[in-house]
PDB file of N, CA, C, O and CB in Angstrom:
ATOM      1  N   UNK A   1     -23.615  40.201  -3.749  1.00  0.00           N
ATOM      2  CA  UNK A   1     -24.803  39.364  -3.806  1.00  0.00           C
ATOM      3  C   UNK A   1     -25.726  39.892  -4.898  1.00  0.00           C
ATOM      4  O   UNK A   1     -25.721  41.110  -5.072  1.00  0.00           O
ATOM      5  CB  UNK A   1     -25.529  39.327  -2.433  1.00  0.00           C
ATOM      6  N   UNK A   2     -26.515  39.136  -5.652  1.00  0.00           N
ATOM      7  CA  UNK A   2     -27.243  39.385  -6.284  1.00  0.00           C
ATOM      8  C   UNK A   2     -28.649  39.567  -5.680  1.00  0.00           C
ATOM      9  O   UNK A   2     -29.203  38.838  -4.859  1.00  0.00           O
ATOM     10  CB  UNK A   2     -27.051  38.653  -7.095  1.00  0.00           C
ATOM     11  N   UNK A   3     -29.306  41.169  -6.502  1.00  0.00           N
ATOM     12  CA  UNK A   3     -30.426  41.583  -5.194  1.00  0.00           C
ATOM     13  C   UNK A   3     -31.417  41.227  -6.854  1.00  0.00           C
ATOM     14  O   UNK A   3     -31.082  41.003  -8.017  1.00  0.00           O
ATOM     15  CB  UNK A   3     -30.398  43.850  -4.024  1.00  0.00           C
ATOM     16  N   UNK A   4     -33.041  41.370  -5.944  1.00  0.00           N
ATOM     17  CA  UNK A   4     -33.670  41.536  -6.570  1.00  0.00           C
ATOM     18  C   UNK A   4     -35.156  41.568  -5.785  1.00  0.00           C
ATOM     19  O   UNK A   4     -35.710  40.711  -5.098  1.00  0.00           O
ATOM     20  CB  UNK A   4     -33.312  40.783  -7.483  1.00  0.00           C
ATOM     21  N   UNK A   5     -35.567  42.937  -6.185  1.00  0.00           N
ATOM     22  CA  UNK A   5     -36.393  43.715  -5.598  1.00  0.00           C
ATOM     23  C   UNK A   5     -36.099  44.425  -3.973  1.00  0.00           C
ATOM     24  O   UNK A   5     -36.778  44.866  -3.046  1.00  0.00           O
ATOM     25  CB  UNK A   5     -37.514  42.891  -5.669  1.00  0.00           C
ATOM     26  N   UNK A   6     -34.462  44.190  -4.347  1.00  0.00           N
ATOM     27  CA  UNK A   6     -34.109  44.746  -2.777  1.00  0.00           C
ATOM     28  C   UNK A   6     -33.385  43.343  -1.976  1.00  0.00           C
ATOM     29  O   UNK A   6     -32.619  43.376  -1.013  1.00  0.00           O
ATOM     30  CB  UNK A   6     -35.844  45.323  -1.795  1.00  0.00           C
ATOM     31  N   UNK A   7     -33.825  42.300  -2.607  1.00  0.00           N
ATOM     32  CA  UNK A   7     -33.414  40.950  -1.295  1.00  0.00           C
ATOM     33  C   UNK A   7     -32.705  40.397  -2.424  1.00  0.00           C
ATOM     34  O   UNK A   7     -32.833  40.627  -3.626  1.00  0.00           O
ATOM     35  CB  UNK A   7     -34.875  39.669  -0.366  1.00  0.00           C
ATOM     36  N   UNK A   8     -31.901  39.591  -1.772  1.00  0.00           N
ATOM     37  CA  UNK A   8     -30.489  38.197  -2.343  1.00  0.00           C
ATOM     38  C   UNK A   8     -31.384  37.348  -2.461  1.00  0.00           C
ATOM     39  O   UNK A   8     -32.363  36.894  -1.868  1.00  0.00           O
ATOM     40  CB  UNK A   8     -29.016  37.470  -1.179  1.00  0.00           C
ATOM     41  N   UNK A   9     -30.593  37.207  -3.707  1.00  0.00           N
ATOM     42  CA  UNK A   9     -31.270  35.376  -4.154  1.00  0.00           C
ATOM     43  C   UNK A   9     -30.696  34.754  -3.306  1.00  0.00           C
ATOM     44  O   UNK A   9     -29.785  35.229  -2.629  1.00  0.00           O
ATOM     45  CB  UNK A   9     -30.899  34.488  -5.723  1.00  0.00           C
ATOM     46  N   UNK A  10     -31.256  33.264  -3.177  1.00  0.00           N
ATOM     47  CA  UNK A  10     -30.849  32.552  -2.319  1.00  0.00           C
ATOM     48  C   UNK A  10     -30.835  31.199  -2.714  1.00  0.00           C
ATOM     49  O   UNK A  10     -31.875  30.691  -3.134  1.00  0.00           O
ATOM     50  CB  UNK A  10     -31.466  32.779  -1.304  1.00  0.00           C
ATOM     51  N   UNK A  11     -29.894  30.614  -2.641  1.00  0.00           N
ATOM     52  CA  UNK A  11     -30.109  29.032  -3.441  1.00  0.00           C
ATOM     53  C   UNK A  11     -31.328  28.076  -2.643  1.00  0.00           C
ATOM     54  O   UNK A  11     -31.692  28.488  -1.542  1.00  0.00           O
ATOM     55  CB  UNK A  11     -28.390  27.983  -3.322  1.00  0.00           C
ATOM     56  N   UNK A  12     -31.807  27.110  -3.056  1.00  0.00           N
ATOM     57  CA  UNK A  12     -32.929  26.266  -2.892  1.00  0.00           C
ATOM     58  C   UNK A  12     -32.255  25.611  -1.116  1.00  0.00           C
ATOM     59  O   UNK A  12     -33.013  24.775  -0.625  1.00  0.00           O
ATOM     60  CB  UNK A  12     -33.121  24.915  -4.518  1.00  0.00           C
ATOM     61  N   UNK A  13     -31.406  25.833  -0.536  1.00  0.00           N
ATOM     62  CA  UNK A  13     -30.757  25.596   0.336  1.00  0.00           C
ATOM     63  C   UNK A  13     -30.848  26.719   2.030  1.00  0.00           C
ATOM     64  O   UNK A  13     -30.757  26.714   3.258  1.00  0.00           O
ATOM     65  CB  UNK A  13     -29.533  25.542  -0.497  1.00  0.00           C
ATOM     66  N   UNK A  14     -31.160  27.751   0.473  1.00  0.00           N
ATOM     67  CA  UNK A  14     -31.001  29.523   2.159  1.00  0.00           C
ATOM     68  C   UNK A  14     -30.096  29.972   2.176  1.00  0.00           C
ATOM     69  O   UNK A  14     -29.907  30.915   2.946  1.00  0.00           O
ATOM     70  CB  UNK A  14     -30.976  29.399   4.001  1.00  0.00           C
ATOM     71  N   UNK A  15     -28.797  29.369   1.074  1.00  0.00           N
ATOM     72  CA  UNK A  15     -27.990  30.012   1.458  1.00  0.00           C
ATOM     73  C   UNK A  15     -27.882  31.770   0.613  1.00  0.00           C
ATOM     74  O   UNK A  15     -28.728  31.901  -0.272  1.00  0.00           O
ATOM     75  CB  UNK A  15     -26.881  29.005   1.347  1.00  0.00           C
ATOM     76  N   UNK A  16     -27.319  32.526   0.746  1.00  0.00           N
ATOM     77  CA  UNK A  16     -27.329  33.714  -0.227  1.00  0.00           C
ATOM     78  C   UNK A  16     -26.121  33.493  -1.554  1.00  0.00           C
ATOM     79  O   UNK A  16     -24.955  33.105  -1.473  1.00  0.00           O
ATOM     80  CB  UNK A  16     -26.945  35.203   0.773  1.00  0.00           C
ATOM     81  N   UNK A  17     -26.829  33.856  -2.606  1.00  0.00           N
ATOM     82  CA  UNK A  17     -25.582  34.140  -3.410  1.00  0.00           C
ATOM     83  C   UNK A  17     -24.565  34.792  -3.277  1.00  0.00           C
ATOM     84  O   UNK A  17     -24.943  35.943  -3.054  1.00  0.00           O
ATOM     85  CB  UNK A  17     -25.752  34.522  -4.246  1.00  0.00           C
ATOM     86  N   UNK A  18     -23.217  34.743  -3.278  1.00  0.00           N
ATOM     87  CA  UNK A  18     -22.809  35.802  -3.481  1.00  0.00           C
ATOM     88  C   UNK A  18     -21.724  35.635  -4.533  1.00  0.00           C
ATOM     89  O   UNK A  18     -21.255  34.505  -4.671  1.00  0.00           O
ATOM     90  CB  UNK A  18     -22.495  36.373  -2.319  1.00  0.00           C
ATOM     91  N   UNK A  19     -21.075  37.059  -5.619  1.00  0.00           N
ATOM     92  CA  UNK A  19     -20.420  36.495  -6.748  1.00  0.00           C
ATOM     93  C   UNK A  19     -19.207  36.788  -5.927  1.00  0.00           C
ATOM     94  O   UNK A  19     -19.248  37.548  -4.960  1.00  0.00           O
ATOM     95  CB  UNK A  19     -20.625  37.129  -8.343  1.00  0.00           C
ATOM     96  N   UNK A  20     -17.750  35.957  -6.464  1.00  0.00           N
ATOM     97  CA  UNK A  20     -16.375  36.662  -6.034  1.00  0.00           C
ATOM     98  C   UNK A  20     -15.961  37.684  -6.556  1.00  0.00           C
ATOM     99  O   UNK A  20     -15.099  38.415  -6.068  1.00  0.00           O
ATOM    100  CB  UNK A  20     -15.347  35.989  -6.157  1.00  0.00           C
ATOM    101  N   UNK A  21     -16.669  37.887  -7.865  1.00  0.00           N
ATOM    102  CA  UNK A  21     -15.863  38.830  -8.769  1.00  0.00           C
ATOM    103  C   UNK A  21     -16.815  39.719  -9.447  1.00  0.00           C
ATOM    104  O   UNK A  21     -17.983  39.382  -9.641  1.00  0.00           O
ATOM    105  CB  UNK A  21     -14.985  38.065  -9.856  1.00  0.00           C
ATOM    106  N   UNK A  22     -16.217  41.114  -9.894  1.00  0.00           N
ATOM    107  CA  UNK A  22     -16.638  41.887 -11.060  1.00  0.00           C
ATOM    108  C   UNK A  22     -17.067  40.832 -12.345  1.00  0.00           C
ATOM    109  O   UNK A  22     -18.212  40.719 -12.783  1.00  0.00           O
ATOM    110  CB  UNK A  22     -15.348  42.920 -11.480  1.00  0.00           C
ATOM    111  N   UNK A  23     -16.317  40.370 -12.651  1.00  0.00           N
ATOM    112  CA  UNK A  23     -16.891  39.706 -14.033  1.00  0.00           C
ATOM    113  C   UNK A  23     -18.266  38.679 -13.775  1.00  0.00           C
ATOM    114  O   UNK A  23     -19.404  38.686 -14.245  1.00  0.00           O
ATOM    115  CB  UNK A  23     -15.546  38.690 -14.769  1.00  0.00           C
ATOM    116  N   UNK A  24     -17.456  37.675 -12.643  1.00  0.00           N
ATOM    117  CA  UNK A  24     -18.829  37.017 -12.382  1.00  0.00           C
ATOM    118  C   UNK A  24     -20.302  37.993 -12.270  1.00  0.00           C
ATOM    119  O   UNK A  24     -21.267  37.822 -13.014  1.00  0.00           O
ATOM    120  CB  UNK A  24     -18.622  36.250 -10.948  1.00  0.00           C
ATOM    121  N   UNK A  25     -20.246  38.833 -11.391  1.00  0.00           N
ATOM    122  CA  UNK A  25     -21.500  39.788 -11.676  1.00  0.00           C
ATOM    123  C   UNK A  25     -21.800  40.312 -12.148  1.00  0.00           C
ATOM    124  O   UNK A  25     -22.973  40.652 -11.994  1.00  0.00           O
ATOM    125  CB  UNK A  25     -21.874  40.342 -11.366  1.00  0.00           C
ATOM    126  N   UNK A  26     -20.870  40.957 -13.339  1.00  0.00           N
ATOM    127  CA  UNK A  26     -21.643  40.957 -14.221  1.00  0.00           C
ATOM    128  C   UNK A  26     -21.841  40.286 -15.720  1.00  0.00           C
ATOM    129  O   UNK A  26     -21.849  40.745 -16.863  1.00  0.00           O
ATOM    130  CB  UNK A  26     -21.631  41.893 -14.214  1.00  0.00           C
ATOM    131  N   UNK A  27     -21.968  39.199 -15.245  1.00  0.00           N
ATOM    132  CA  UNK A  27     -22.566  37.781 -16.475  1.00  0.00           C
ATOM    133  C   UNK A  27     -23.608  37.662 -15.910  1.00  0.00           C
ATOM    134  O   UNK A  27     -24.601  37.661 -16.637  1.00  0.00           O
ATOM    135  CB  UNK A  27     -21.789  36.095 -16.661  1.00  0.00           C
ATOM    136  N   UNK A  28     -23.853  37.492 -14.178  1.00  0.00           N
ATOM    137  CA  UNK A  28     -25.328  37.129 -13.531  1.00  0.00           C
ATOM    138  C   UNK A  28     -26.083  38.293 -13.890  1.00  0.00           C
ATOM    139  O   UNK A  28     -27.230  38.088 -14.285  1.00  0.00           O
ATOM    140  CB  UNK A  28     -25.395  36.887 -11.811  1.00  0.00           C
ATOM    141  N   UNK A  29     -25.604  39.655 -13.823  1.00  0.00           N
ATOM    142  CA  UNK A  29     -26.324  40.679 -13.673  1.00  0.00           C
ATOM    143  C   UNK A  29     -26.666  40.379 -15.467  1.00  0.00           C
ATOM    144  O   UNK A  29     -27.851  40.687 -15.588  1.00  0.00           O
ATOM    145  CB  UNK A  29     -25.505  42.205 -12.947  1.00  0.00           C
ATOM    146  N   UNK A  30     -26.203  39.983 -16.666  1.00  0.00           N
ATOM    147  CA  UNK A  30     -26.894  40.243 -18.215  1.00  0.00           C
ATOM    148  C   UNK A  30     -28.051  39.256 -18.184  1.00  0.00           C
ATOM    149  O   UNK A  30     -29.143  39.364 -18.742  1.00  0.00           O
ATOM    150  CB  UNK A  30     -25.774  39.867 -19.684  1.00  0.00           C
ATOM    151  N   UNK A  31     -27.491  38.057 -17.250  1.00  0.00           N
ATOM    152  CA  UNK A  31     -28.344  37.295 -16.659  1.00  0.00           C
ATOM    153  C   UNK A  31     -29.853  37.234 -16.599  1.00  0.00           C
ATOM    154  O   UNK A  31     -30.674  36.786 -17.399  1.00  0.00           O
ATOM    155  CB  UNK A  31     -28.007  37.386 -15.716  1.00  0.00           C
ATOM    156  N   UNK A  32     -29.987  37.854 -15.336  1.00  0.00           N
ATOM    157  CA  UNK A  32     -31.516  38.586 -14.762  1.00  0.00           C
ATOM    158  C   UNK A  32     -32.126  39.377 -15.641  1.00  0.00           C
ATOM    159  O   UNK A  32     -33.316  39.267 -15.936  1.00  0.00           O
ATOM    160  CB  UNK A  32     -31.414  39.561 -13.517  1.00  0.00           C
ATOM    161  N   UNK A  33     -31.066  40.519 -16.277  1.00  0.00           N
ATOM    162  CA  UNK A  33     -31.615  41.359 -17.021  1.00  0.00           C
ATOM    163  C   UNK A  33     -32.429  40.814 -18.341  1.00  0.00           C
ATOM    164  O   UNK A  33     -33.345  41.341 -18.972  1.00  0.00           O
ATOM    165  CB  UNK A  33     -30.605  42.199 -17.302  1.00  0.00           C
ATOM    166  N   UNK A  34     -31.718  39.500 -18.530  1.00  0.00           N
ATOM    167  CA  UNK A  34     -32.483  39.258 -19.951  1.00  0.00           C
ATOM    168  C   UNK A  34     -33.926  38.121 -19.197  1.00  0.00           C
ATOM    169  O   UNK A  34     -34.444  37.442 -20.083  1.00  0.00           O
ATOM    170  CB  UNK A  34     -31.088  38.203 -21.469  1.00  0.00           C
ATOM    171  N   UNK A  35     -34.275  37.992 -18.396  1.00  0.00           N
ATOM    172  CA  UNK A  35     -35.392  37.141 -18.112  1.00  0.00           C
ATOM    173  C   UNK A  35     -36.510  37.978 -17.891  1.00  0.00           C
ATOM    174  O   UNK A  35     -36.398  39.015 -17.237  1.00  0.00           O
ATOM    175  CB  UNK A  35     -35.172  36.247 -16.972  1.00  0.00           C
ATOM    176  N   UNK A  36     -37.747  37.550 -18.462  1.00  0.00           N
ATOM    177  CA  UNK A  36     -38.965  38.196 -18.366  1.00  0.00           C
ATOM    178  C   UNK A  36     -39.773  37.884 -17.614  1.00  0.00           C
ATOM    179  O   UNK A  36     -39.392  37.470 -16.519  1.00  0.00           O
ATOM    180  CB  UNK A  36     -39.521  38.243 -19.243  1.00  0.00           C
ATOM    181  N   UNK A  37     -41.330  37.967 -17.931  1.00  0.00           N
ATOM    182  CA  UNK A  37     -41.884  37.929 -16.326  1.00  0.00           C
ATOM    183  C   UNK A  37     -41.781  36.529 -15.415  1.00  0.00           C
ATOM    184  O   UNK A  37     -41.788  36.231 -14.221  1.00  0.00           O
ATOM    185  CB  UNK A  37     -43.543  38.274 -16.360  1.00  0.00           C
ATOM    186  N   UNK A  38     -41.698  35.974 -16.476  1.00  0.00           N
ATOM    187  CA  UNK A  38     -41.138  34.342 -15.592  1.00  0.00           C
ATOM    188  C   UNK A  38     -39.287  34.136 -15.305  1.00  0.00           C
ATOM    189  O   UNK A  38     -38.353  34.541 -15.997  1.00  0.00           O
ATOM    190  CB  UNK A  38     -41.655  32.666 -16.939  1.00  0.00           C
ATOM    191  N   UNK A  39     -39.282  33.742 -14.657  1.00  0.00           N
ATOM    192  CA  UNK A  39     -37.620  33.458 -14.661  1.00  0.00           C
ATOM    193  C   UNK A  39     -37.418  31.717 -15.366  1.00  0.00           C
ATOM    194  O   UNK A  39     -38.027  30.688 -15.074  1.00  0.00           O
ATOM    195  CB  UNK A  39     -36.897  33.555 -12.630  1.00  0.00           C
ATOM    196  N   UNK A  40     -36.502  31.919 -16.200  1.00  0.00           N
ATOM    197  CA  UNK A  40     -36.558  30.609 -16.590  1.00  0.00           C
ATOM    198  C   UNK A  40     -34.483  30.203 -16.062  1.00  0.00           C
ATOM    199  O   UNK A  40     -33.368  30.656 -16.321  1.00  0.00           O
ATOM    200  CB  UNK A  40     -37.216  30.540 -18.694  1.00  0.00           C
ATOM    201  N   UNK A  41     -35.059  29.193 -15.300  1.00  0.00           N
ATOM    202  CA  UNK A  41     -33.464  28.837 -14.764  1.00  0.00           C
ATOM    203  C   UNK A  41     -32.594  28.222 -15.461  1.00  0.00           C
ATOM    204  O   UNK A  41     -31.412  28.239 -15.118  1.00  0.00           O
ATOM    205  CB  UNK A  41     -33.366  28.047 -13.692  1.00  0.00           C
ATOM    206  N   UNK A  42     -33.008  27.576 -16.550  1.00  0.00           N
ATOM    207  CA  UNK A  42     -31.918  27.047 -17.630  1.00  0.00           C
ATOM    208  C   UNK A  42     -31.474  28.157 -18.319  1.00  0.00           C
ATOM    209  O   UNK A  42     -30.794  27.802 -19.281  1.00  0.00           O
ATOM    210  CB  UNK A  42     -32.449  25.988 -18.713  1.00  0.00           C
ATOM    211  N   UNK A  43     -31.600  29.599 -18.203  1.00  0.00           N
ATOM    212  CA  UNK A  43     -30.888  30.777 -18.603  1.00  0.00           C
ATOM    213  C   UNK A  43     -29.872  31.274 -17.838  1.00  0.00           C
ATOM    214  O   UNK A  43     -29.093  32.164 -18.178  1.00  0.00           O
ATOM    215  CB  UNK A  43     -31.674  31.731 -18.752  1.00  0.00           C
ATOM    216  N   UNK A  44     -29.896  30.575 -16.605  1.00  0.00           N
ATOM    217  CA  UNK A  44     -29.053  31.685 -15.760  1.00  0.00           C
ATOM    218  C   UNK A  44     -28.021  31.004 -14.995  1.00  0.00           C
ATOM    219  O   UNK A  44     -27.889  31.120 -13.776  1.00  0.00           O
ATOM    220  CB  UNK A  44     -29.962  32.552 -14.692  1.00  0.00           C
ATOM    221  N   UNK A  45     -26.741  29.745 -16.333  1.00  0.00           N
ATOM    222  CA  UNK A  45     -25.995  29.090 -15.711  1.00  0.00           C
ATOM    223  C   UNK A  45     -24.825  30.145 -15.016  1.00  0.00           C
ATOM    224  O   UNK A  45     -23.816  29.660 -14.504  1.00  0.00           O
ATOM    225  CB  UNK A  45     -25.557  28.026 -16.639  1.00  0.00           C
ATOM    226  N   UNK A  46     -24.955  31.011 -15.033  1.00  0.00           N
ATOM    227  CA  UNK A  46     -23.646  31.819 -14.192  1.00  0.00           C
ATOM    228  C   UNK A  46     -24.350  31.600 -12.757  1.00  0.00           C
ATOM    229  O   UNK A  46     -23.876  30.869 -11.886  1.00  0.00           O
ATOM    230  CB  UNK A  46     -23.306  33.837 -14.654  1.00  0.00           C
ATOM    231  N   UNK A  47     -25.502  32.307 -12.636  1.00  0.00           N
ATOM    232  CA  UNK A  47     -26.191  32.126 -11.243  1.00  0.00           C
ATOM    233  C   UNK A  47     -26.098  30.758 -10.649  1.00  0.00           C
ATOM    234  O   UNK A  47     -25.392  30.621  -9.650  1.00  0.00           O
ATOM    235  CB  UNK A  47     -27.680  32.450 -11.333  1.00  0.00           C
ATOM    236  N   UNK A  48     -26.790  29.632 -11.195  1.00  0.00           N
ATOM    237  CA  UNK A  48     -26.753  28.270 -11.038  1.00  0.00           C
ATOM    238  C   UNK A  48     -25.657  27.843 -10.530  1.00  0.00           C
ATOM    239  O   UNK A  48     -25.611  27.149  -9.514  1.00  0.00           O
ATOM    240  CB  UNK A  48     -26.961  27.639 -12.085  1.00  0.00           C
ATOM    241  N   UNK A  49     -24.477  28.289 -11.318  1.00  0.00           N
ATOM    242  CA  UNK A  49     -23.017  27.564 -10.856  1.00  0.00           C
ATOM    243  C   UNK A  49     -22.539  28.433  -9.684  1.00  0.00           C
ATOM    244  O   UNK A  49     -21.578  27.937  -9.097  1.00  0.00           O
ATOM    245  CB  UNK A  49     -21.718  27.551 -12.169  1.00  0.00           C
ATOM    246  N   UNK A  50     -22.967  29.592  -9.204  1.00  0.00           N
ATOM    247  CA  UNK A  50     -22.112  30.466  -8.476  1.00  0.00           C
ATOM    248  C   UNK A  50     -22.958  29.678  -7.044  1.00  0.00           C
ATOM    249  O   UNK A  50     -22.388  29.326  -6.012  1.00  0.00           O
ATOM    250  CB  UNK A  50     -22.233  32.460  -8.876  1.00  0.00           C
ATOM    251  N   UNK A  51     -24.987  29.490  -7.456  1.00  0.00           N
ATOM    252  CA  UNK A  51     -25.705  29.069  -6.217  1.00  0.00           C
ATOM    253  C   UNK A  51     -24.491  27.679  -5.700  1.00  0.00           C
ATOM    254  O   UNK A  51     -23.666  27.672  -4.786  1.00  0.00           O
ATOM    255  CB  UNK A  51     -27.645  28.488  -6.673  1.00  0.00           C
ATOM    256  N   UNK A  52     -24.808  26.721  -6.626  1.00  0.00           N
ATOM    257  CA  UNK A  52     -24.558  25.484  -6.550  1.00  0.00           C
ATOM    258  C   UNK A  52     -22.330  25.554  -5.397  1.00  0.00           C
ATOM    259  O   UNK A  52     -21.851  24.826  -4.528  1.00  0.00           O
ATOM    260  CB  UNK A  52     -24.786  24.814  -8.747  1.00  0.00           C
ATOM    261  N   UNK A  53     -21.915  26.491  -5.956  1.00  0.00           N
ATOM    262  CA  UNK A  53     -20.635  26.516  -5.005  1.00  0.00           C
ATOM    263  C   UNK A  53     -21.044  27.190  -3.873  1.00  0.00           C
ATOM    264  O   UNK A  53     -19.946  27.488  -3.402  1.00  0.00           O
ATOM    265  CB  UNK A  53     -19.330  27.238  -5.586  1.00  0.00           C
ATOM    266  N   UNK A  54     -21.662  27.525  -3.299  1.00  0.00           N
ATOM    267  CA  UNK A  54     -22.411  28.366  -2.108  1.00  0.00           C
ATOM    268  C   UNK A  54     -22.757  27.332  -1.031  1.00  0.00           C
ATOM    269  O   UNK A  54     -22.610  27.340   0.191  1.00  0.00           O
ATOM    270  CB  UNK A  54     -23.895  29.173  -2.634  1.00  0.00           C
ATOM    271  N   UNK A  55     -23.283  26.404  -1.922  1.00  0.00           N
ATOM    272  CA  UNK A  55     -24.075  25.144  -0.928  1.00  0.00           C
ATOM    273  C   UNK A  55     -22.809  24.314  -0.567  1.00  0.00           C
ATOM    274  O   UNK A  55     -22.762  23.908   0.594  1.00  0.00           O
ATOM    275  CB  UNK A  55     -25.425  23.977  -1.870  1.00  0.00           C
ATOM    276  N   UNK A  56     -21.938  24.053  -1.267  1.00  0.00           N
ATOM    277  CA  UNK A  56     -20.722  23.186  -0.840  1.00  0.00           C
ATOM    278  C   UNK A  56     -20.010  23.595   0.336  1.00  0.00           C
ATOM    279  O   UNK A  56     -20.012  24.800   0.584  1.00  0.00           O
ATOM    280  CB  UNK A  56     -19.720  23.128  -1.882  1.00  0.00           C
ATOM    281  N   UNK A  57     -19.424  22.845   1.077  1.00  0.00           N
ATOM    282  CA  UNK A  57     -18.397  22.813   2.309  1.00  0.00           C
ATOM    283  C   UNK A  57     -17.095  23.918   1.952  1.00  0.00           C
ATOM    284  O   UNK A  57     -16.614  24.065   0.829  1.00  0.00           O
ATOM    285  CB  UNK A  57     -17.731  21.048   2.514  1.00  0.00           C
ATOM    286  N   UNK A  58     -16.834  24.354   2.698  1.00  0.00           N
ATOM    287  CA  UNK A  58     -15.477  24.858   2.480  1.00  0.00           C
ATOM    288  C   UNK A  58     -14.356  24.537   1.278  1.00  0.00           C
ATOM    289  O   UNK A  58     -14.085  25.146   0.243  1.00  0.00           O
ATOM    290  CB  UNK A  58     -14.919  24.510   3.588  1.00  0.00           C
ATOM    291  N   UNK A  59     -13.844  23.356   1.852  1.00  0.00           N
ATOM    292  CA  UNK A  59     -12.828  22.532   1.150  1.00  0.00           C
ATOM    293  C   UNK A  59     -13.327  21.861  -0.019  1.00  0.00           C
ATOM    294  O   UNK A  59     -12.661  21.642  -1.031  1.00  0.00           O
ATOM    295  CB  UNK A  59     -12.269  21.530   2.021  1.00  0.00           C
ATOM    296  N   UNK A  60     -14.561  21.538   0.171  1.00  0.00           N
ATOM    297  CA  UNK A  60     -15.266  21.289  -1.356  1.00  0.00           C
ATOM    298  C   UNK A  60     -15.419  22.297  -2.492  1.00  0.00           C
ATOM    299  O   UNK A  60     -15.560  22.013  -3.681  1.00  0.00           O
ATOM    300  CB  UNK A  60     -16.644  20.933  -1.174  1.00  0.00           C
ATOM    301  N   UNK A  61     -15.372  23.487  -1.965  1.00  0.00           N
ATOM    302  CA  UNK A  61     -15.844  24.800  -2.858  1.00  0.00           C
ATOM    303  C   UNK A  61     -14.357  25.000  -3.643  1.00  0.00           C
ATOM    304  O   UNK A  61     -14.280  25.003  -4.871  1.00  0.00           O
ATOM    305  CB  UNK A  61     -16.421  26.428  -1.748  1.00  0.00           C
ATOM    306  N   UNK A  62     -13.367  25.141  -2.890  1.00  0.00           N
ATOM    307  CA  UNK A  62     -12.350  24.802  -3.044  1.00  0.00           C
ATOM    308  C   UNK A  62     -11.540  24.082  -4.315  1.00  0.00           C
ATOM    309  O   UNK A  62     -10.727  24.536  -5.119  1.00  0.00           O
ATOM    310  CB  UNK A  62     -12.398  24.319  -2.179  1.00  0.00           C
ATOM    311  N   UNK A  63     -12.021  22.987  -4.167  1.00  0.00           N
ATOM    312  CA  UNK A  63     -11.491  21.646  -5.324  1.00  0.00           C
ATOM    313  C   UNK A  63     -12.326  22.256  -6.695  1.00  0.00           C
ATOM    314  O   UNK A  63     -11.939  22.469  -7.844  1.00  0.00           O
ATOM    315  CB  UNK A  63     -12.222  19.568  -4.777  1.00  0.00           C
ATOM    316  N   UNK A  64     -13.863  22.465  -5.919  1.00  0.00           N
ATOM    317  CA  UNK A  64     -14.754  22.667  -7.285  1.00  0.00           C
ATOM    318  C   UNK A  64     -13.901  23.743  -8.249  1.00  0.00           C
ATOM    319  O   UNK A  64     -13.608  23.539  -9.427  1.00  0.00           O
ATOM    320  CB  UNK A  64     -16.464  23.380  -6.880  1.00  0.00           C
ATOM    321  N   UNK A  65     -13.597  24.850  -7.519  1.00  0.00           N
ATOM    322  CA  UNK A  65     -13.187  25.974  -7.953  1.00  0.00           C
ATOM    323  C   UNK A  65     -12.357  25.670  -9.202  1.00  0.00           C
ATOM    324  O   UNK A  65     -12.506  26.021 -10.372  1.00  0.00           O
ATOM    325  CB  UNK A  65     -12.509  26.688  -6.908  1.00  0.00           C
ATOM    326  N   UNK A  66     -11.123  24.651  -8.391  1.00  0.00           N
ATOM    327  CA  UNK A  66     -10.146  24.278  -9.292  1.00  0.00           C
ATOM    328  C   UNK A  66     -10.100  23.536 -10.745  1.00  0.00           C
ATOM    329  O   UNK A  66      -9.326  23.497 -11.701  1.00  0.00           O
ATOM    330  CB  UNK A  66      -9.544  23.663  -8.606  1.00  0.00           C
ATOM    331  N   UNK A  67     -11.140  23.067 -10.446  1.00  0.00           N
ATOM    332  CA  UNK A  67     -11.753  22.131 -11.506  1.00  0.00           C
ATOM    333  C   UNK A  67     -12.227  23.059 -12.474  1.00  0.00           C
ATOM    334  O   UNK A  67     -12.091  22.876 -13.684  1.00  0.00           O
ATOM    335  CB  UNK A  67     -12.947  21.149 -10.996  1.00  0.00           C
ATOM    336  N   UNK A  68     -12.826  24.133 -11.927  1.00  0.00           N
ATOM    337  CA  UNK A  68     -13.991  24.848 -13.006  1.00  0.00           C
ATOM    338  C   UNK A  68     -12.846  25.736 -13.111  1.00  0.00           C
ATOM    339  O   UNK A  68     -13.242  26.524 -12.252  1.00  0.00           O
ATOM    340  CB  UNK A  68     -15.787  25.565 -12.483  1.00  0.00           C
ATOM    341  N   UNK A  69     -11.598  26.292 -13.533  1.00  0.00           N
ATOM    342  CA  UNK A  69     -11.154  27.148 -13.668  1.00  0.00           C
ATOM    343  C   UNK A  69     -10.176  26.067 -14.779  1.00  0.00           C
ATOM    344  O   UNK A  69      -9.385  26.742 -15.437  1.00  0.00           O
ATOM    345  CB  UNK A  69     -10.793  28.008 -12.377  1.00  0.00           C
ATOM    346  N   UNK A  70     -10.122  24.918 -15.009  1.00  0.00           N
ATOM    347  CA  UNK A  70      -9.770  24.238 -16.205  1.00  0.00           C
ATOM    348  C   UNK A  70     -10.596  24.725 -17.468  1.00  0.00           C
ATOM    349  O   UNK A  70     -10.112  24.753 -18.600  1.00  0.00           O
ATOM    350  CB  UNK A  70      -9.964  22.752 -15.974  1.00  0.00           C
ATOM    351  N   UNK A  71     -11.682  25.045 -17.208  1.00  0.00           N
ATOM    352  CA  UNK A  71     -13.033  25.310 -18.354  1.00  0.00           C
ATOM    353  C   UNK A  71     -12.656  26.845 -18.710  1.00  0.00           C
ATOM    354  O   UNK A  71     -13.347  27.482 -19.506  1.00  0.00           O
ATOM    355  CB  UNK A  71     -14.975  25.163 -17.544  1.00  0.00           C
TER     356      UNK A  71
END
């Protein structure tokens, strides 16, 4: 999961982030690191896409996966 100040982000939903992988975390982690005192969210499509599969159903996360692993 991605922490910050100690607590998980959490998508606009509640749910917690969490990455599957070493690589995924660390793209989120160059991520965070490069945002300043504001967070600007059109910087942080690794986060965005990892929130956005979090909120999906099971079997939906699933398909998405498959899809995004064409890219």
């Amino acid at each position: 999961a991605i922490l910050l100040d100690g607590k998980p982000v959490r998508t606009p939903g509640g749910t917690i982030i969490r990455l599957p992988n070493a690589a995924l975390a660390d793209a989120a982690c160059a991520e965070w690191r490069a945002q300043g005192e504001q967070i600007h969210w059109e910087s942080l499509p690794v986060t965005r896409l990892c929130g956005a599969l979090a909120e999906l159903t099971p079997d939906d996360a699933v398909a998405m996966r498959h899809v995004l692993c064409g890219y």
